[in-house]
C-alpha atoms as an extended CHARMM CRD file, in Angstrom:
* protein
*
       257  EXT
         1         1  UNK       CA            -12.4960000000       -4.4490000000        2.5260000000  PROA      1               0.0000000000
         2         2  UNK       CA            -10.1360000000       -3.5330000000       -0.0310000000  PROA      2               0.0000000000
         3         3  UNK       CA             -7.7800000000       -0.7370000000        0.5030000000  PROA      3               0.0000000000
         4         4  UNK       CA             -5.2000000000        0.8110000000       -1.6210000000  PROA      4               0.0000000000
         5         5  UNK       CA             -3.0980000000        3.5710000000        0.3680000000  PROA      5               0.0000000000
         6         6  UNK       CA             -1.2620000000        5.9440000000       -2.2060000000  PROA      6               0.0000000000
         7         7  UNK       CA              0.0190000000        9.4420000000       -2.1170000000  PROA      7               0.0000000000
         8         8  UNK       CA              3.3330000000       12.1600000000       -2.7100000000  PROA      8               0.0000000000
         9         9  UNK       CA              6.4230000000       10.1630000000       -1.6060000000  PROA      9               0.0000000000
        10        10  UNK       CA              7.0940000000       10.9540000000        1.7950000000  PROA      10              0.0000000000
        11        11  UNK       CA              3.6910000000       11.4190000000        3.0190000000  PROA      11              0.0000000000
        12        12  UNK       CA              3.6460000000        9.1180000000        5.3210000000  PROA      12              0.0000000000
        13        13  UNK       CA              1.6960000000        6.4720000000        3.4820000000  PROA      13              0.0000000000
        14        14  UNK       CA              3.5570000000        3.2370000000        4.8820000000  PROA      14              0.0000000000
        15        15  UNK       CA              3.1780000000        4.1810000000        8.5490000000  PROA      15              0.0000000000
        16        16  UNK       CA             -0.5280000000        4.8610000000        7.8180000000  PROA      16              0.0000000000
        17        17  UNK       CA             -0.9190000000        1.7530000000        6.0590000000  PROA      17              0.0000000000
        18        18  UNK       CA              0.9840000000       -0.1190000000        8.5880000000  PROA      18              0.0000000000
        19        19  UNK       CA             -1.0050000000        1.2340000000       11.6110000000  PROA      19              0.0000000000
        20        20  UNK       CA             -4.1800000000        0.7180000000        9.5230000000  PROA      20              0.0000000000
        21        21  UNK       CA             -3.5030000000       -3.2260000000        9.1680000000  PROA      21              0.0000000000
        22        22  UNK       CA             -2.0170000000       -3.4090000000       12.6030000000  PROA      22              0.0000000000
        23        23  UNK       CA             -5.6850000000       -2.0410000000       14.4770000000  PROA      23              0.0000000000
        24        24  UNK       CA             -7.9590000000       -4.1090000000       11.7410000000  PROA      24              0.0000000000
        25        25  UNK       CA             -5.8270000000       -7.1330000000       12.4570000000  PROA      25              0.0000000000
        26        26  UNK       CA             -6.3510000000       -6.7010000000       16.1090000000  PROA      26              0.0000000000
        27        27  UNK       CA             -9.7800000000       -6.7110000000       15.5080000000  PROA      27              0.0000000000
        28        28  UNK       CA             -9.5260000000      -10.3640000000       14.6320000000  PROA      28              0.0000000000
        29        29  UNK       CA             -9.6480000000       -9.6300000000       11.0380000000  PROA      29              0.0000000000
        30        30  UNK       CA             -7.5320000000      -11.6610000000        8.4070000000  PROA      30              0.0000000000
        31        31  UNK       CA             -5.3280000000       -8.8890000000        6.9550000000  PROA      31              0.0000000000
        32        32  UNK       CA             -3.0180000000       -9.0070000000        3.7190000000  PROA      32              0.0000000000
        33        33  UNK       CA             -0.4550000000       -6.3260000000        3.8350000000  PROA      33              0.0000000000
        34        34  UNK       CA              0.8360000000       -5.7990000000        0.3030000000  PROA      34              0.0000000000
        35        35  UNK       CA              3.8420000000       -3.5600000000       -0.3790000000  PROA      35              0.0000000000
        36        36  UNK       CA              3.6630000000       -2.4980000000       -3.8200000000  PROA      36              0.0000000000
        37        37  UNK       CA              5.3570000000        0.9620000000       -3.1710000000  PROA      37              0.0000000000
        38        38  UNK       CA              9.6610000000        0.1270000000       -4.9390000000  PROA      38              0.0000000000
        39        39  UNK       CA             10.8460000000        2.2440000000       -1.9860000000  PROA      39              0.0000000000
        40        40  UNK       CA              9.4420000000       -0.5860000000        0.3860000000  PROA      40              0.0000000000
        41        41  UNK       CA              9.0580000000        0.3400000000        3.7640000000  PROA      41              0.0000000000
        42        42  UNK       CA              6.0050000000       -1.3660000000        5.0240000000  PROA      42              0.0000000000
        43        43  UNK       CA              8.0200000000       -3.9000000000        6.8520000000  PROA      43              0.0000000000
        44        44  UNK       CA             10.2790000000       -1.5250000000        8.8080000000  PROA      44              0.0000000000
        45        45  UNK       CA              6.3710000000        0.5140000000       10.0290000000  PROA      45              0.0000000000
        46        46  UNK       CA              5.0800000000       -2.6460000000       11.1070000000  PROA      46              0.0000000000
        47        47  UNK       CA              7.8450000000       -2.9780000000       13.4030000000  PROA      47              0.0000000000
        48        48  UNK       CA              9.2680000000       -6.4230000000       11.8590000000  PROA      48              0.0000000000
        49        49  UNK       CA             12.7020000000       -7.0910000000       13.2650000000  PROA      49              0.0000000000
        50        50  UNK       CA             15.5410000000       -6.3460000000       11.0900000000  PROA      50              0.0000000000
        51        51  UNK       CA             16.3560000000       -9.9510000000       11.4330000000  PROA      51              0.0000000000
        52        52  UNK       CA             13.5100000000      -11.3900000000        9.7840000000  PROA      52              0.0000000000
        53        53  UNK       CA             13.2140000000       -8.5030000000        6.8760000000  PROA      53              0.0000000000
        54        54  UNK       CA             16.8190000000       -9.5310000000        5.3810000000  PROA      54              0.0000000000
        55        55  UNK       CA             14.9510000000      -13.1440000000        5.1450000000  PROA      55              0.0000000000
        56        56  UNK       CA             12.2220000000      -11.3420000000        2.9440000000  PROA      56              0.0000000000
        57        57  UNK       CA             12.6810000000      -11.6180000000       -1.0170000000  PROA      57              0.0000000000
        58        58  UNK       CA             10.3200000000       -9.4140000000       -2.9450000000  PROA      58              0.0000000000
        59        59  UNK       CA              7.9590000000      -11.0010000000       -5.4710000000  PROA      59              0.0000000000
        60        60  UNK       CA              9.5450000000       -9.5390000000       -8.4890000000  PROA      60              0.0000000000
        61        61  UNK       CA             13.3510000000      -10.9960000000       -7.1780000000  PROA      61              0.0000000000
        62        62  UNK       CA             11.7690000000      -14.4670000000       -7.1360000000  PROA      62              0.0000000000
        63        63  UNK       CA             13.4620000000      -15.7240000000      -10.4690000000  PROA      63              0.0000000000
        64        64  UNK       CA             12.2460000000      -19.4300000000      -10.1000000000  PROA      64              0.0000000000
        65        65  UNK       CA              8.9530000000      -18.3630000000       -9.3060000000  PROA      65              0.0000000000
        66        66  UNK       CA              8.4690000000      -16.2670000000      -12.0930000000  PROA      66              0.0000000000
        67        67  UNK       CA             10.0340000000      -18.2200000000      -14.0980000000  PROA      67              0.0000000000
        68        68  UNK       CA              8.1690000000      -21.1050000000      -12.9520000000  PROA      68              0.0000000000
        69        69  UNK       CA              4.6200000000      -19.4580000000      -13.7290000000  PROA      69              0.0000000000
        70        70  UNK       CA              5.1240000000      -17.6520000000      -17.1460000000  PROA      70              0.0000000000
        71        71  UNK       CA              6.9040000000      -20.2990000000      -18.0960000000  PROA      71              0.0000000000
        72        72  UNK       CA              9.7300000000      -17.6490000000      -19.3700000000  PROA      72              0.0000000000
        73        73  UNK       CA             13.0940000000      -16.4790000000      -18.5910000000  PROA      73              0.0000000000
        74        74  UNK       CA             13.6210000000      -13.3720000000      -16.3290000000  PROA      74              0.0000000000
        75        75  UNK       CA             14.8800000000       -9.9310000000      -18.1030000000  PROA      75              0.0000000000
        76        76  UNK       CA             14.6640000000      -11.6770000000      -21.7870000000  PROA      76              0.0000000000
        77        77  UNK       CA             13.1570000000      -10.1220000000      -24.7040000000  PROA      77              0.0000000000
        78        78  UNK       CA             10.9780000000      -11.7280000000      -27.3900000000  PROA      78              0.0000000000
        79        79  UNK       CA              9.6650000000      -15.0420000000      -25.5660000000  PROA      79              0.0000000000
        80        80  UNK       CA              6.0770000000      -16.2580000000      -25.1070000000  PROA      80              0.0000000000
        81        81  UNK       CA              4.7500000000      -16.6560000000      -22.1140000000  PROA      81              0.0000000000
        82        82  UNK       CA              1.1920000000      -17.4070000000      -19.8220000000  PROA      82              0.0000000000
        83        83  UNK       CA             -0.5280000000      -14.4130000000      -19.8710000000  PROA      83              0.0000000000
        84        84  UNK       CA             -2.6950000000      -15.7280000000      -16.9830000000  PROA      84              0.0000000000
        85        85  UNK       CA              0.3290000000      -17.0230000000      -14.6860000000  PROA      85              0.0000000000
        86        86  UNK       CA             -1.0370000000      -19.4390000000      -11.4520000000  PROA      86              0.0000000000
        87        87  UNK       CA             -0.5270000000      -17.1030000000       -8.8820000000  PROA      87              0.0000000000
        88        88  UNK       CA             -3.3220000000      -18.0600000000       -6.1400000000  PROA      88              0.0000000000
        89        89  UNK       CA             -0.8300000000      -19.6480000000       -3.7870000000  PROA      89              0.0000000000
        90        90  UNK       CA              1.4120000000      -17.1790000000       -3.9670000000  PROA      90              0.0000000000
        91        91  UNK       CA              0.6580000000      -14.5000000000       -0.9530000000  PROA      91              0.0000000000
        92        92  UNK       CA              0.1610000000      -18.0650000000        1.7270000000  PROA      92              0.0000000000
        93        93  UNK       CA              3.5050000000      -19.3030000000        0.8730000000  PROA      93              0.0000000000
        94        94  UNK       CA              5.5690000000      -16.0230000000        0.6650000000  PROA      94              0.0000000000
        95        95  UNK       CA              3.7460000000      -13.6600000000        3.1030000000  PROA      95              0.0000000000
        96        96  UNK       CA              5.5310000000      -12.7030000000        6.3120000000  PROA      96              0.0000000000
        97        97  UNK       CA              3.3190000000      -13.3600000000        9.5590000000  PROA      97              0.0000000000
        98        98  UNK       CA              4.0740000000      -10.6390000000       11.8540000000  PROA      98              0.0000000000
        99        99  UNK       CA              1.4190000000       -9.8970000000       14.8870000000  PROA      99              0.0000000000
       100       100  UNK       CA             -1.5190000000      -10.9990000000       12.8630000000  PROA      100             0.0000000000
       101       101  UNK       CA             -0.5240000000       -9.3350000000        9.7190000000  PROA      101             0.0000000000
       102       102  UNK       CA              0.2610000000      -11.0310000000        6.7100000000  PROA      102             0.0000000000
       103       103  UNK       CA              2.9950000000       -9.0450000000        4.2950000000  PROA      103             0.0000000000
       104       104  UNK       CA              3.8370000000       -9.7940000000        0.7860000000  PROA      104             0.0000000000
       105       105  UNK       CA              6.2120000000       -7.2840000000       -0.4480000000  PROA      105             0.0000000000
       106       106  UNK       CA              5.8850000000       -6.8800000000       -3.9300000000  PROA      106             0.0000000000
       107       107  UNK       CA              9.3420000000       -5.1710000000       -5.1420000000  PROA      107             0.0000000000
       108       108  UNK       CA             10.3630000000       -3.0810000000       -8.1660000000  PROA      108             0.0000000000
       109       109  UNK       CA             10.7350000000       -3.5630000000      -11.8370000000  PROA      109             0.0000000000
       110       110  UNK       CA             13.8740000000       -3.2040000000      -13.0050000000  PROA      110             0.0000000000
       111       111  UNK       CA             13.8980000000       -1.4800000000      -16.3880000000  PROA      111             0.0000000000
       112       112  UNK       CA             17.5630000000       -0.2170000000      -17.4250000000  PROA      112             0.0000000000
       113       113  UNK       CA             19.5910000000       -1.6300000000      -19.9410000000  PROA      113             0.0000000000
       114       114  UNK       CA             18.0120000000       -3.6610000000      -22.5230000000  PROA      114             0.0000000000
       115       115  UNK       CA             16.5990000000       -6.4660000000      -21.0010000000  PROA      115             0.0000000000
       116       116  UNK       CA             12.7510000000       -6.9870000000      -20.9050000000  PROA      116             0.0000000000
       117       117  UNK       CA             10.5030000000       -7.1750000000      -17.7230000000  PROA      117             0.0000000000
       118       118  UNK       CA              7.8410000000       -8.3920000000      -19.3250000000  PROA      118             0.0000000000
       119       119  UNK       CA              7.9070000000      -11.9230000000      -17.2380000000  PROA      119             0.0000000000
       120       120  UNK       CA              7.9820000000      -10.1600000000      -13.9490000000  PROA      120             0.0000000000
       121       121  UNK       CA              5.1350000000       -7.6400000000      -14.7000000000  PROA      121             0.0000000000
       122       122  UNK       CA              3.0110000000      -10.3030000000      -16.1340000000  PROA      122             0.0000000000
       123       123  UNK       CA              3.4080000000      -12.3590000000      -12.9970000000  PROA      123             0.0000000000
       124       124  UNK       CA              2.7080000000       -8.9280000000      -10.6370000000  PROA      124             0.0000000000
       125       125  UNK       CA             -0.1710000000       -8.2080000000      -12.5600000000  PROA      125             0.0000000000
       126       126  UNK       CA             -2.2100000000      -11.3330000000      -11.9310000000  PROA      126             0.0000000000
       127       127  UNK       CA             -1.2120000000      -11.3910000000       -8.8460000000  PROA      127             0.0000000000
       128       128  UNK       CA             -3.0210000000       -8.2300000000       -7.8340000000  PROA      128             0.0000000000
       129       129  UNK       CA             -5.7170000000       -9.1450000000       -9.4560000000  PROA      129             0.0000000000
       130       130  UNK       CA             -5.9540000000      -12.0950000000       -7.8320000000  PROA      130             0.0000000000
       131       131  UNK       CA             -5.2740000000      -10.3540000000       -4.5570000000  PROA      131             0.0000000000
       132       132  UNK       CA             -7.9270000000       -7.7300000000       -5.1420000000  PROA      132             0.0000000000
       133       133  UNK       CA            -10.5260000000      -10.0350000000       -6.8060000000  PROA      133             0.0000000000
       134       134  UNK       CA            -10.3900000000      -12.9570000000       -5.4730000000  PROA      134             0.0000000000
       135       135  UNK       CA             -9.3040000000      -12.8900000000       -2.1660000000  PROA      135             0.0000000000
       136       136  UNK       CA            -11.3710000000      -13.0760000000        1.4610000000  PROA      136             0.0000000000
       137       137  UNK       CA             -8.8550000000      -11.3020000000        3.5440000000  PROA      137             0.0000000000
       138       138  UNK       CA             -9.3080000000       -7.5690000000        4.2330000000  PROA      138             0.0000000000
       139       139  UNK       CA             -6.5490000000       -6.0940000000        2.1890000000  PROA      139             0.0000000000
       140       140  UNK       CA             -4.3280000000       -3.4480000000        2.6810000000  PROA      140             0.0000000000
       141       141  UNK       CA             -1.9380000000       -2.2030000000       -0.4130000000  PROA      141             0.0000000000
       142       142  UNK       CA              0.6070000000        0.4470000000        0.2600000000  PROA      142             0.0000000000
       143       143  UNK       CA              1.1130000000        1.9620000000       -3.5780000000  PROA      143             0.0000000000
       144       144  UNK       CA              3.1860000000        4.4790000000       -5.2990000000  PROA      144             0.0000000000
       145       145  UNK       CA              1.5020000000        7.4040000000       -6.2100000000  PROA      145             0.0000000000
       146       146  UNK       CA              1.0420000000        5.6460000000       -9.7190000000  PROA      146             0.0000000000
       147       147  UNK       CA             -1.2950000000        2.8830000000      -10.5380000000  PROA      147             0.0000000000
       148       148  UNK       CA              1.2050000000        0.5190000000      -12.1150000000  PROA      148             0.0000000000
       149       149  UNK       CA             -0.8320000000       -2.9670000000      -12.0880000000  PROA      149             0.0000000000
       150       150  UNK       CA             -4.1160000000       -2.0490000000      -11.6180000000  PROA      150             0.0000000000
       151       151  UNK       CA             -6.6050000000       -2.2680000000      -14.2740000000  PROA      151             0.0000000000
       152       152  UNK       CA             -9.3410000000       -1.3550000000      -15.0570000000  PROA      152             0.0000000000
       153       153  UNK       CA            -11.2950000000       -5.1210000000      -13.3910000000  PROA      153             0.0000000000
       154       154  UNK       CA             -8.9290000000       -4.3400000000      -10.7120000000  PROA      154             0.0000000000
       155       155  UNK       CA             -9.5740000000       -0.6620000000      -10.0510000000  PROA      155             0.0000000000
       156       156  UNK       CA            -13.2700000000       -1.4310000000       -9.7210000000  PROA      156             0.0000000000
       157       157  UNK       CA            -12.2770000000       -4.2510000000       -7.3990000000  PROA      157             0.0000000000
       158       158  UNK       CA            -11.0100000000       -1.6040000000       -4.7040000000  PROA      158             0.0000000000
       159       159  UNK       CA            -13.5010000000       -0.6260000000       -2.3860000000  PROA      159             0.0000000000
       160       160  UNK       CA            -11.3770000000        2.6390000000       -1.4150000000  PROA      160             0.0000000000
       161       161  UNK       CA             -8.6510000000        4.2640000000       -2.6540000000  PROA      161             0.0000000000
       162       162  UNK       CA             -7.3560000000        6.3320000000        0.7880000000  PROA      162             0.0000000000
       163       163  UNK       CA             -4.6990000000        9.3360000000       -0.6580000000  PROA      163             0.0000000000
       164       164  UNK       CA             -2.4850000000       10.6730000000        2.2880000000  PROA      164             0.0000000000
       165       165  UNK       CA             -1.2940000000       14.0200000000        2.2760000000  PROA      165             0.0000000000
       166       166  UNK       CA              0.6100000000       16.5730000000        4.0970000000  PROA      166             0.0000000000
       167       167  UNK       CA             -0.7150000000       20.3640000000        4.4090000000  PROA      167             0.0000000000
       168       168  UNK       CA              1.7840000000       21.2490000000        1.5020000000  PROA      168             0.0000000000
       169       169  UNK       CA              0.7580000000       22.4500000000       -2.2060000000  PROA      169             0.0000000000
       170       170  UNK       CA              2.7550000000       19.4440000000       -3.9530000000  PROA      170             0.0000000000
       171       171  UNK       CA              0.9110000000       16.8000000000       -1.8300000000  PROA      171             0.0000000000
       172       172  UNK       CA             -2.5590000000       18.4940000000       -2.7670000000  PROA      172             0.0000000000
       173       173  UNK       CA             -1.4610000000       18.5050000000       -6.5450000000  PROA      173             0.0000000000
       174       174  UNK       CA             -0.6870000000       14.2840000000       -6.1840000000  PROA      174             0.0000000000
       175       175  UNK       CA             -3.8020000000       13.9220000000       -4.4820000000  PROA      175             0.0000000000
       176       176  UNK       CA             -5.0820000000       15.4010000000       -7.6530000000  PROA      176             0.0000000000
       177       177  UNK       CA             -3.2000000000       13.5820000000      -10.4530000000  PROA      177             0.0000000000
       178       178  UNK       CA             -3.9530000000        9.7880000000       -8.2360000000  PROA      178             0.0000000000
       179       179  UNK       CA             -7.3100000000       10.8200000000       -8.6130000000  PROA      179             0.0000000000
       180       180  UNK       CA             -7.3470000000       11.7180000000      -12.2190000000  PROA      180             0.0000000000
       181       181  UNK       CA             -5.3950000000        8.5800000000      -12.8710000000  PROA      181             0.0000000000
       182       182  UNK       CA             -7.5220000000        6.6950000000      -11.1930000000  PROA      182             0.0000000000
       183       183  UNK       CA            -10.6200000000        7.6330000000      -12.6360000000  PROA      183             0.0000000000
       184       184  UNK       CA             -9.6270000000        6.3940000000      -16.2270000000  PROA      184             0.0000000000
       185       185  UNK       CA             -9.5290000000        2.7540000000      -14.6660000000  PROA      185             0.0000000000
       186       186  UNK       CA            -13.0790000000        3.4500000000      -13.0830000000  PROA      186             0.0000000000
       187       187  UNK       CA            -12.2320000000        4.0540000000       -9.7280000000  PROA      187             0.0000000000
       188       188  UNK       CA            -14.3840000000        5.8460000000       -7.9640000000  PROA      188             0.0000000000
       189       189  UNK       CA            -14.3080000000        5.9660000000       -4.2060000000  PROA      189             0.0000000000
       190       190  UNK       CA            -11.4880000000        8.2980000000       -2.6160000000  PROA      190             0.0000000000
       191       191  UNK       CA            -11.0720000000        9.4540000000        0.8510000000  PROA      191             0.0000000000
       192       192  UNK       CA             -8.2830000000       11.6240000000        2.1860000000  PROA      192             0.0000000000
       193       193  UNK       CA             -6.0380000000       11.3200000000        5.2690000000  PROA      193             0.0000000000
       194       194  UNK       CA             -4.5330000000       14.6560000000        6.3070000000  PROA      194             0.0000000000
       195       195  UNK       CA             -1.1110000000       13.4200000000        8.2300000000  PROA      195             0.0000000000
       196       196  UNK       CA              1.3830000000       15.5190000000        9.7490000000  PROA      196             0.0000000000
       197       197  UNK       CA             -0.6930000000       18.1660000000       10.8020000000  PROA      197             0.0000000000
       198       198  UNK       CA              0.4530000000       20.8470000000       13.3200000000  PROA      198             0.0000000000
       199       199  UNK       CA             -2.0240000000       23.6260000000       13.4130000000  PROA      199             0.0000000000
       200       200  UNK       CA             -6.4450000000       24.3890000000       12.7630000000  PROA      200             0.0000000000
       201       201  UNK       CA             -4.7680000000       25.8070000000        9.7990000000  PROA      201             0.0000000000
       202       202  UNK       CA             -3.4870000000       23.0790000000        8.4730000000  PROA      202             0.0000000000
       203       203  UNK       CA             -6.2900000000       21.3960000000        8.5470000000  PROA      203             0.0000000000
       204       204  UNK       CA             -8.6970000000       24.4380000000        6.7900000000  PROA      204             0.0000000000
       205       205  UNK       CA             -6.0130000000       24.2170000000        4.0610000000  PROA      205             0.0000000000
       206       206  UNK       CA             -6.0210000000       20.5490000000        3.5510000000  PROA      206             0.0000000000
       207       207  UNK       CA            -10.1900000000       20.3760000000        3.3920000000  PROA      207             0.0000000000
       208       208  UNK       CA            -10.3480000000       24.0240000000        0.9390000000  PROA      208             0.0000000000
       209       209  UNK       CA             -7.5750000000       22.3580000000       -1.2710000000  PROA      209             0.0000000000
       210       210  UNK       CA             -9.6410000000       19.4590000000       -1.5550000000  PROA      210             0.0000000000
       211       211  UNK       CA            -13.0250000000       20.5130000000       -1.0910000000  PROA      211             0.0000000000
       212       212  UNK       CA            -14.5880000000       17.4280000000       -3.2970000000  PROA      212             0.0000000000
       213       213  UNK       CA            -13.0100000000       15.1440000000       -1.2350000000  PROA      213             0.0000000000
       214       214  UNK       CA            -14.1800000000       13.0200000000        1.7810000000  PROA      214             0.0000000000
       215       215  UNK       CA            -11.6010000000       13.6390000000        4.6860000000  PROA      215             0.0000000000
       216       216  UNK       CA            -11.7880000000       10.9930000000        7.1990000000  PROA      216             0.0000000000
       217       217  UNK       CA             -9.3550000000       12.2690000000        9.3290000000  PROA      217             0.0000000000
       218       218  UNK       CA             -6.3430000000       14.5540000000       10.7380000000  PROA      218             0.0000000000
       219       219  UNK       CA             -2.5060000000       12.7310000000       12.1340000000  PROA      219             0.0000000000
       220       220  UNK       CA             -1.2980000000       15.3950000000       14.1550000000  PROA      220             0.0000000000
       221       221  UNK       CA              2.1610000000       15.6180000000       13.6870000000  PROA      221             0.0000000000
       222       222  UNK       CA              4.0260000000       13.5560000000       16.4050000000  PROA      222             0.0000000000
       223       223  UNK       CA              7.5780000000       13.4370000000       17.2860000000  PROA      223             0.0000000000
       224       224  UNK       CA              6.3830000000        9.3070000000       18.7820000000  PROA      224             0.0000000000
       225       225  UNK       CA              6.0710000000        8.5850000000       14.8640000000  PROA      225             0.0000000000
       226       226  UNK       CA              9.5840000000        9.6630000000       14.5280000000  PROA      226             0.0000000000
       227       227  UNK       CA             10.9280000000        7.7870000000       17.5720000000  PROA      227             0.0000000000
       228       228  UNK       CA              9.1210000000        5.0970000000       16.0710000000  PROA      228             0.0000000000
       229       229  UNK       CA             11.0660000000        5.1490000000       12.8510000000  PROA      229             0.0000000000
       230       230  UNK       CA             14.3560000000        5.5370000000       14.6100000000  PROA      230             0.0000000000
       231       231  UNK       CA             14.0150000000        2.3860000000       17.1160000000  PROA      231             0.0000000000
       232       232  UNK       CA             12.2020000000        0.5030000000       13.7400000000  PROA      232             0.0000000000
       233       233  UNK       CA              9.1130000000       -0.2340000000       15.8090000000  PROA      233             0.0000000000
       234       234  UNK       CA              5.4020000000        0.1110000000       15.0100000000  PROA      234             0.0000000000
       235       235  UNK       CA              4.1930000000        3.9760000000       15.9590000000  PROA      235             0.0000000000
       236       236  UNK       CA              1.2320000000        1.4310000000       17.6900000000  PROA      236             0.0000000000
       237       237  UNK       CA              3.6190000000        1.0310000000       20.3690000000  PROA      237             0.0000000000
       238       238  UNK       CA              5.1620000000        4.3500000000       20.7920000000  PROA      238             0.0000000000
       239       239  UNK       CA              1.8190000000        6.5140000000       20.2770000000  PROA      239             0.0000000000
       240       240  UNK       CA              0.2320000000        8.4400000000       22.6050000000  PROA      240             0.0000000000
       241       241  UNK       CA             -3.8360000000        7.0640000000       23.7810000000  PROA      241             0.0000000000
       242       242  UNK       CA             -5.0160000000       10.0730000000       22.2310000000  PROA      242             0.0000000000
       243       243  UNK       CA             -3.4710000000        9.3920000000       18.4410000000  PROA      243             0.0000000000
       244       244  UNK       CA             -4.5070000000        5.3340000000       18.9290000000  PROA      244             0.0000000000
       245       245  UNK       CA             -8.2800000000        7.0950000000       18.8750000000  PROA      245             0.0000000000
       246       246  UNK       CA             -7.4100000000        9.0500000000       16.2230000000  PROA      246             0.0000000000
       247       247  UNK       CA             -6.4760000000        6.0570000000       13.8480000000  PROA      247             0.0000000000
       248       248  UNK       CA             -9.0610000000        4.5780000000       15.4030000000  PROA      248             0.0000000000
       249       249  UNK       CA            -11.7670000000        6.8760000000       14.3930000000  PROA      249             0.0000000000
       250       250  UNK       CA            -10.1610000000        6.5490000000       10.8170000000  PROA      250             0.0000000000
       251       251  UNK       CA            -10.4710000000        2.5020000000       10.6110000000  PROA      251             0.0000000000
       252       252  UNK       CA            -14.6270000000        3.2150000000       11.6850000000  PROA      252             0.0000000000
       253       253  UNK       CA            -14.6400000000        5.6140000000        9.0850000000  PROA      253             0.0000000000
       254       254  UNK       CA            -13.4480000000        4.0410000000        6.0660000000  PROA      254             0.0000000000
       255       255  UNK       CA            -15.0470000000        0.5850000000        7.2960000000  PROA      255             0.0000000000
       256       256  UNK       CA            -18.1230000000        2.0200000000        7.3660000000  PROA      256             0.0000000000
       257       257  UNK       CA            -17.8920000000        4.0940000000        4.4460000000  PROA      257             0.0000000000
């Protein structure tokens, strides 16, 4: 199962992917937590210690590496380089174990001045598609709310692209532009996650808004999630029986399609 968790900044996309990998990892699944979203947060909402984050070094901060593989110099412009980069090793030497879960943060592009990042991105794009592609493990990628990286191979290689939203018009009108992106890379399964959700109304709002979508589930709003955030655990061990069924529920639904 190949998941790719996008959505309006803010929505709550890392704690959902986070909680996601947590419960399928449990499970006794092999689980690949990929944080390809430049505000990383994924490590901080699975509840990795603060002590081994400042020991993680995103992908794209990995000079030698990418160096190493493209066989050119970092930020440089006008060099040749692999355009098919070895990159297969990559998530089982720098993934983070933590409780069963796998994470390989990703990073950001820098772009200012006038250096290139052409290096970097080529070494980011195989990887994903090697992730997505070629890879056993269930995968779980916590994304922007563009589509940076993936193809159009790549896009067909995701089984479900899950867009979380919030019962707000700007979230609705992402959900909208991730899917028309989306679709010009031939991606074609989407299901929505309505999160932060306080009322029946908010619900009826989020499923007229998005009518041609397949909801697969409602995150009442919880003040454990934010207790979660402020103590940097995972909301799996702050959260309430009833919302553990609730994410739950979701993990049937989207396994089962």
């Amino acid at each position: 199962m190949k998941l790719a968790i996008t959505g309006k900044g803010g929505v709550g996309k890392s704690t959902v992917a986070a909680t996601l990998s947590l419960l399928l990892a449990w499970e006794g699944k092999r689980v690949l937590a990929v944080d390809h979203d430049p505000d990383a947060n994924l490590a901080d909402a699975l509840g990795i210690p603060a002590e081994i984050q400042e020991k993680i070094v995103p992908i794209s901060k990995q000079k030698a590496l990418i160096e190493e593989r493209t066989g050119a110099r970092v930020s440089q412009y006008g060099q040749l380089f692999k355009l098919n980069p070895e990159v297969s090793d990559i998530a089982d030497h720098y993934a983070v174990n933590y409780r069963g879960v796998a994470l390989l943060v990703l990073g950001a592009i820098e772009r200012g001045g006038g250096g290139c990042a052409c290096a970097e991105n080529v070494l980011l794009r195989a990887l994903i598609t090697d992730l997505i592609l070629h890879k056993d493990d269930i995968l779980v990628m916590d994304m922007e709310a563009g589509l940076e990286h993936l193809g159009r191979a790549t896009g067909k290689g995701v089984d479900t692209m899950v867009i979380v939203v919030e019962p707000g018009q700007r979230s609705i009108d992402s959900a909208r532009r991730i899917r028309a992106m989306a679709n010009e890379i031939g991606l074609t399964e989407f299901r929505v996650i309505g999160n932060k959700v306080k009322s029946p109304e908010d619900m009826e709002f989020i499923r007229k808004s998005l009518s041609d979508y397949e909801v697969v589930g409602f995150i009442p709003y919880s003040e454990d999630v934010l207790q979660a955030d402020r103590q940097r655990v995972s909301i799996i061990d702050t959260i309430s029986d009833e919302l553990r069924a609730t994410f739950e529920e979701i993990v049937s639904r989207l396994r089962n399609g």
